[in-house]
C-alpha positions as CSV (number, residue, x, y, z in Angstrom):
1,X,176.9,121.9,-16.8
2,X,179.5,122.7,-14.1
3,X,178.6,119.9,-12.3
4,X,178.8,117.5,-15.0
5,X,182.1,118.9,-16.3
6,X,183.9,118.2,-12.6
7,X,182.7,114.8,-12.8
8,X,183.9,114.3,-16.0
9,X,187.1,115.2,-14.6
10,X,186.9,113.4,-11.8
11,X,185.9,109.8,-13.8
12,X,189.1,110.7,-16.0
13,X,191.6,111.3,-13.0
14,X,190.5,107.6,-11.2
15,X,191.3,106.1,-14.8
16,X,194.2,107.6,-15.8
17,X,194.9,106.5,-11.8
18,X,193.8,103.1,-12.5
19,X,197.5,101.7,-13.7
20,X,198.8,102.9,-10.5
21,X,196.4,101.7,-8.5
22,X,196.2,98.4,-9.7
23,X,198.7,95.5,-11.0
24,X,202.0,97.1,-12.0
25,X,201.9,100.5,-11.1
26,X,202.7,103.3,-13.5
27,X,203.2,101.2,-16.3
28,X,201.0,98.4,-17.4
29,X,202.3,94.7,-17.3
30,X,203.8,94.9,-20.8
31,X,205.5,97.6,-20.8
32,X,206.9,97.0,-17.6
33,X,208.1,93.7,-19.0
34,X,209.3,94.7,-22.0
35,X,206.9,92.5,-23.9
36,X,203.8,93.5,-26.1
37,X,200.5,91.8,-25.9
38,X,201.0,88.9,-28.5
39,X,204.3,87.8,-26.3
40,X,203.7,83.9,-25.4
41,X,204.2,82.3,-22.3
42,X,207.9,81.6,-22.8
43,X,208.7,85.0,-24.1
44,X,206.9,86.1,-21.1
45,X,209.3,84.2,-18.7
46,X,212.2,85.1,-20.8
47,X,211.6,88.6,-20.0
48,X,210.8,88.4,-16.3
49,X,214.1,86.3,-15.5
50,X,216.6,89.1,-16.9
51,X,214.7,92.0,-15.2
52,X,214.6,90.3,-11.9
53,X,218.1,89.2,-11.8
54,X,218.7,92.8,-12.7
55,X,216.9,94.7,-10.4
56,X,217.3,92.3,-7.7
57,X,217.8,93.8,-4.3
58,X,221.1,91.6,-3.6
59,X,222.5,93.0,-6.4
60,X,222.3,96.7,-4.9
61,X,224.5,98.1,-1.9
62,X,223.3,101.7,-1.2
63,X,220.1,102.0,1.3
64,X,218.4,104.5,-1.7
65,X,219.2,102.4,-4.8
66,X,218.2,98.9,-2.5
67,X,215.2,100.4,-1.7
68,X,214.2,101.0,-5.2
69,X,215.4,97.8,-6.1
70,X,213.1,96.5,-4.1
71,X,209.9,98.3,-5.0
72,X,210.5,98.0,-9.0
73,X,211.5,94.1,-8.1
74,X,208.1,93.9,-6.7
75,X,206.7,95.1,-9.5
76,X,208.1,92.9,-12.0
77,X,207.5,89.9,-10.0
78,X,203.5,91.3,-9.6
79,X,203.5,91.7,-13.3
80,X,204.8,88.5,-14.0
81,X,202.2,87.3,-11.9
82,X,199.8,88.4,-13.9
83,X,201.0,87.8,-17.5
84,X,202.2,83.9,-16.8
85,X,198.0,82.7,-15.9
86,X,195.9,83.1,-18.9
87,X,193.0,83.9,-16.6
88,X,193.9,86.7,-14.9
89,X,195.8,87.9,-18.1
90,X,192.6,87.9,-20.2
91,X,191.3,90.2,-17.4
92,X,194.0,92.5,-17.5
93,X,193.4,92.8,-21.3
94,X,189.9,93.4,-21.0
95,X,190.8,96.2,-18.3
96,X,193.0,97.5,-20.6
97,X,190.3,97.6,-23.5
98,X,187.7,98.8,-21.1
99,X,189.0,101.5,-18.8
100,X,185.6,102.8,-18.6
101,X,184.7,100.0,-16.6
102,X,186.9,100.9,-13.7
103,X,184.2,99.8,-10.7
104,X,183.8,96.7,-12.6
105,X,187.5,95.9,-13.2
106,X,188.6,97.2,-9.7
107,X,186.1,94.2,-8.7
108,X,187.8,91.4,-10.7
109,X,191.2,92.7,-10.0
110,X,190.2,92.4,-5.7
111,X,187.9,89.3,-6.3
112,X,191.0,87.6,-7.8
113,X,193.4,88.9,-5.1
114,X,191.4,87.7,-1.9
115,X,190.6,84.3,-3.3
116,X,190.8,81.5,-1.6
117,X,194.0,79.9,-3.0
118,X,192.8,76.8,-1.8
119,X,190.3,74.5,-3.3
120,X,187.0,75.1,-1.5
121,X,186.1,71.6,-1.9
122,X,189.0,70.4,0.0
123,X,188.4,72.3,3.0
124,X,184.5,71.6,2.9
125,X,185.8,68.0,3.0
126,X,187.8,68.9,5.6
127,X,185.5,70.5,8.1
128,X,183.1,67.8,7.4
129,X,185.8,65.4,8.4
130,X,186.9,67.4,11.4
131,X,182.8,68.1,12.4
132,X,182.3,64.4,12.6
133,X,185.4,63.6,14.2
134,X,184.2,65.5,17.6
135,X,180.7,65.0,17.0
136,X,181.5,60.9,17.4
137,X,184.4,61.7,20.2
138,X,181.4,64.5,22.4
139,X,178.8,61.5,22.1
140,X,180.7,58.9,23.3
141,X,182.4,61.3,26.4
142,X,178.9,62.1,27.3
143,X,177.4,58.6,27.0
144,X,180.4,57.9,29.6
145,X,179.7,60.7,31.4
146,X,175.7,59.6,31.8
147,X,177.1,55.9,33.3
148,X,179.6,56.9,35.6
149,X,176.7,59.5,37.1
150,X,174.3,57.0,37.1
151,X,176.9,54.9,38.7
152,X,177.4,56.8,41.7
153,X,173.7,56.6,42.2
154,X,172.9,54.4,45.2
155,X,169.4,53.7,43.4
156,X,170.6,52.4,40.1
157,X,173.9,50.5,41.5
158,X,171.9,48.8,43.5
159,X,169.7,48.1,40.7
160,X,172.4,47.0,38.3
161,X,173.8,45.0,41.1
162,X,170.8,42.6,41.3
163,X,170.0,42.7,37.5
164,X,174.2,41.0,37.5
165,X,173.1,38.6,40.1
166,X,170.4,37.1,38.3
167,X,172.4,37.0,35.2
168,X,175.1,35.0,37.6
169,X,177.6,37.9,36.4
170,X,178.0,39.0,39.9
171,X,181.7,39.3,41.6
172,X,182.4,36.8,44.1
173,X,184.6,38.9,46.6
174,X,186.2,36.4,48.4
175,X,187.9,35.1,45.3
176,X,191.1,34.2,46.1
177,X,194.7,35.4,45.2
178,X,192.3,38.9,44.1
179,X,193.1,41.9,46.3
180,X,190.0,44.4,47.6
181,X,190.8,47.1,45.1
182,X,190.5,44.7,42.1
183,X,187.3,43.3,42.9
184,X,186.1,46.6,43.3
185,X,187.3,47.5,40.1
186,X,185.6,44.8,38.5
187,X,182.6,45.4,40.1
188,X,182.8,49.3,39.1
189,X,183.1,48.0,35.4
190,X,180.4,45.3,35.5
191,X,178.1,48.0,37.0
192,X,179.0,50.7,34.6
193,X,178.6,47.8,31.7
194,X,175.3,47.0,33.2
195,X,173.8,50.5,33.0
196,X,175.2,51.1,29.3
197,X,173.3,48.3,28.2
198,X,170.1,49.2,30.2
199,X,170.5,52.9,28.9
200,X,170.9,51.3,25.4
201,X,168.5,48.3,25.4
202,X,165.3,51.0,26.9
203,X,166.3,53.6,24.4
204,X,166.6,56.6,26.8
205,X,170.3,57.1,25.8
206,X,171.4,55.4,23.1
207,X,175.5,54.4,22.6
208,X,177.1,56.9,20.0
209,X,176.9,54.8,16.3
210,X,178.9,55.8,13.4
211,X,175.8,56.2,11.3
212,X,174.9,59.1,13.4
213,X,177.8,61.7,12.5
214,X,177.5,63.9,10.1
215,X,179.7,62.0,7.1
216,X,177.3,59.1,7.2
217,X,174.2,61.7,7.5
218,X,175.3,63.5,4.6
219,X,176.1,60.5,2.6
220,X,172.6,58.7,3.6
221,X,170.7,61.5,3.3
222,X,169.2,60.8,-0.1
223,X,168.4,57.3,0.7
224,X,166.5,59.1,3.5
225,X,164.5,61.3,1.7
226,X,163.8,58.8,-0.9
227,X,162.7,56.8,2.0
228,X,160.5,59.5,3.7
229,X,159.1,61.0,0.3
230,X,157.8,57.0,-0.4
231,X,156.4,56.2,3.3
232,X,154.6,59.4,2.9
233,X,152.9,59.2,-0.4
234,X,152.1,55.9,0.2
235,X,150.3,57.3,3.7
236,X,148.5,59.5,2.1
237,X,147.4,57.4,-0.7
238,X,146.4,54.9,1.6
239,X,144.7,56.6,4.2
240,X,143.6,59.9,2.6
241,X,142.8,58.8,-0.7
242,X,141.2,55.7,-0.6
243,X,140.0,56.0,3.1
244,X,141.2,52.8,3.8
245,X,141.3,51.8,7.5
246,X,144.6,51.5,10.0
247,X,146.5,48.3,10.5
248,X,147.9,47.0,13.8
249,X,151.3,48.7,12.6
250,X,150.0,51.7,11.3
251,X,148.3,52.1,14.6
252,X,151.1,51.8,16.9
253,X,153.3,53.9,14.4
254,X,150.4,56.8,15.4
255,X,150.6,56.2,19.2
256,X,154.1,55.9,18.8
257,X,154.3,59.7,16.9
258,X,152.0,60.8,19.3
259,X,154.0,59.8,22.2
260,X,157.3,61.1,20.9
261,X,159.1,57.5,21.2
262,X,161.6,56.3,19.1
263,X,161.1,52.5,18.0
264,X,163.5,51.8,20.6
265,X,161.7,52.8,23.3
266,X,158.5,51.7,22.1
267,X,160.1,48.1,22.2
268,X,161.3,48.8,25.4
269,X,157.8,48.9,26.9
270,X,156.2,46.3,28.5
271,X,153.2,44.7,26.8
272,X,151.1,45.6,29.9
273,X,151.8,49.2,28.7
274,X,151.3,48.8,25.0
275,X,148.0,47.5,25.7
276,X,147.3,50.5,27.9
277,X,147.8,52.8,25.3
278,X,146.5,50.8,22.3
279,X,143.1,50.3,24.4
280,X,142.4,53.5,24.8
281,X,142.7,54.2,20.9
282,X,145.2,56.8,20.8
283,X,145.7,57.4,17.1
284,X,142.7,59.1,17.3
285,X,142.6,62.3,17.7
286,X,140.0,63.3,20.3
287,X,140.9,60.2,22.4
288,X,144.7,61.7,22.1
289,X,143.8,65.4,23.1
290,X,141.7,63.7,25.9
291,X,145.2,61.8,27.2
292,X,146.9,64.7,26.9
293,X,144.9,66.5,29.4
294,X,144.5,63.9,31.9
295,X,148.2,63.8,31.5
296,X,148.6,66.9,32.2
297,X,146.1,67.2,35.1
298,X,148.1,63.9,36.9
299,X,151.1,66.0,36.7
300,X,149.4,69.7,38.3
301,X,148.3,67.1,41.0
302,X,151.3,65.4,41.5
303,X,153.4,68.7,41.4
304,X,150.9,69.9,43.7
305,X,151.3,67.0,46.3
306,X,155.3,66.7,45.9
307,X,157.7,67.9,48.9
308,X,159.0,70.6,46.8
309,X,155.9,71.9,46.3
310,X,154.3,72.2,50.1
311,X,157.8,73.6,50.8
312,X,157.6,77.0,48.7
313,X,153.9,77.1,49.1
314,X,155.1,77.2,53.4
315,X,157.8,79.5,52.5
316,X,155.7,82.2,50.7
317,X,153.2,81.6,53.5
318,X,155.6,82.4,56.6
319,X,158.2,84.9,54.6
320,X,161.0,83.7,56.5
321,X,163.1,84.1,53.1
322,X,164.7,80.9,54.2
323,X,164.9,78.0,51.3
324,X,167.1,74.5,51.8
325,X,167.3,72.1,48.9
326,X,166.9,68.7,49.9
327,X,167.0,65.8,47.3
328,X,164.9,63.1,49.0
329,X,161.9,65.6,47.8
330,X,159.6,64.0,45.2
331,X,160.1,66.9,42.1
């Protein structure tokens, strides 16, 4: 009985703290105002003008007397702040009516005072926007990033040298009235061109396109799914369903899939190696998981056989705990 008495006592203390604690402080909004609750708006503002020019802190030249200026200024002005939005007034009224809600109002009162005064939509709109932004500026510095490496490659220079000689795009250097340094400017940027395009063309790095930030991604996305959900159903209708047998497409979609290419790279193949894989009849299952593991039995030989290999396998047999990097070694 004791113990229910005390928190009796205890439940009335944090109400009757509640005014203080929240809003206006020892008085409620109205009061504090000098309004009642069935003031309007303009009555509202009417009262909250003459207080604070009379308790403004200008008005007051003694360090006490400013100090309390300031505090019941304060006040006013948080009281106002409450009465003038209908919202957060209707709250305040219900808090009033309710005190025996306290948790509950002490929520609304902090939910409303940590809000985000700025419309959420806006700054989702904005960080999509600014998320796009440097994803579209990071592809494009890395795609540059890829051709100048490949670039300084003696391999592929060489490579895109010859592919601009047969194209007749090569740089004549003995061009007249042209100084050394800008043909080999030119040439740098017809080489770099070259490799862009071959990095493009054979899909192994494709150039950054706007329909791949996130903006467009978002905004396509339900042509997508609409898309995916119908290619699907149809499969499965098709091919599940009815048992109906696979096309040319439908087969190289499978080997395709199977092979993890995109339809870019799959173009990019030579028919000599299309034929390869569509001879052996790799949307089938078993002949797949039997690729696979010649696959990977070609690559435990090959890794086997490489440089790199008979090096550490001669390290770990000698333990001279000496290991030199050399990158002429097949990997």
């Amino acid at each position: 009985m004791w113990i229910n008495l005390l928190c009796l006592v205890y439940m009335a203390n944090i109400v009757s703290a509640q005014y203080e604690d929240l809003y206006c402080g020892e008085l409620n909004c109205y009061d504090l105002l000098g309004v009642t609750r069935d003031s309007n708006k303009a009555e509202i503002s009417k009262a909250y003008r003459k207080l604070a020019g009379q308790w403004h802190p200008d008005r007051f030249r003694e360090p006490a007397q400013k100090k309390e200026a300031e505090t019941r200024f304060m006040r006013i002005a948080a009281g106002y702040e409450v009465l003038r939005d209908e919202e957060s007034r209707k709250e305040y009224d219900y808090m009033m009516d309710h005190p025996e809600e306290y948790f509950a109002n002490y929520y609304r009162y902090y939910k409303r005072r940590v809000a985000p005064q700025v419309d959420v939509r806006v700054v989702l709109l904005s960080l999509i926007s600014i998320v796009s932004a440097l994803q579209y500026y990071s592809a494009w510095y890395n795609f540059n990033q890829a051709i100048i490496y490949l670039a300084s490659v003696p391999k592929y220079r060489i490579q895109a040298l010859e592919i601009a000689k047969s194209k007749g795009l090569a740089i004549n250097p003995k061009q007249k009235g042209v100084s050394k340094e800008q043909i080999r400017k030119l040439e740098e940027e017809l080489v770099r061109n070259i490799i862009a395009d071959m990095m493009d063309s054979n899909g192994g790095y494709e150039k950054p396109q706007v329909r791949s930030i996130l903006w467009v991604q978002i905004v396509s996305s339900p042509l997508k799914i609409y898309t995916w959900t119908r290619f699907q159903a149809d499969w499965i209708w098709r091919f599940c369903v009815l048992r109906q047998d696979y096309g040319d497409m439908e087969k190289e979609y499978l080997v395709r899939t199977n092979l993890k290419l995109s339809e870019k790279q799959w173009a990019a193949l030579s028919d000599l190696e299309k034929d390869g894989y569509m001879s052996r009849e790799l949307w089938v299952r078993e002949n797949w998981e039997e690729y696979v593991k010649e696959e990977e039995e070609r690559e435990r030989i090959r890794h086997a056989e490489s440089g790199r290999s008979k090096q550490e396998r001669r390290w770990l047999k000698n333990s001279d705990n000496r290991m030199t990097f050399d990158e002429n070694y097949d990997w």
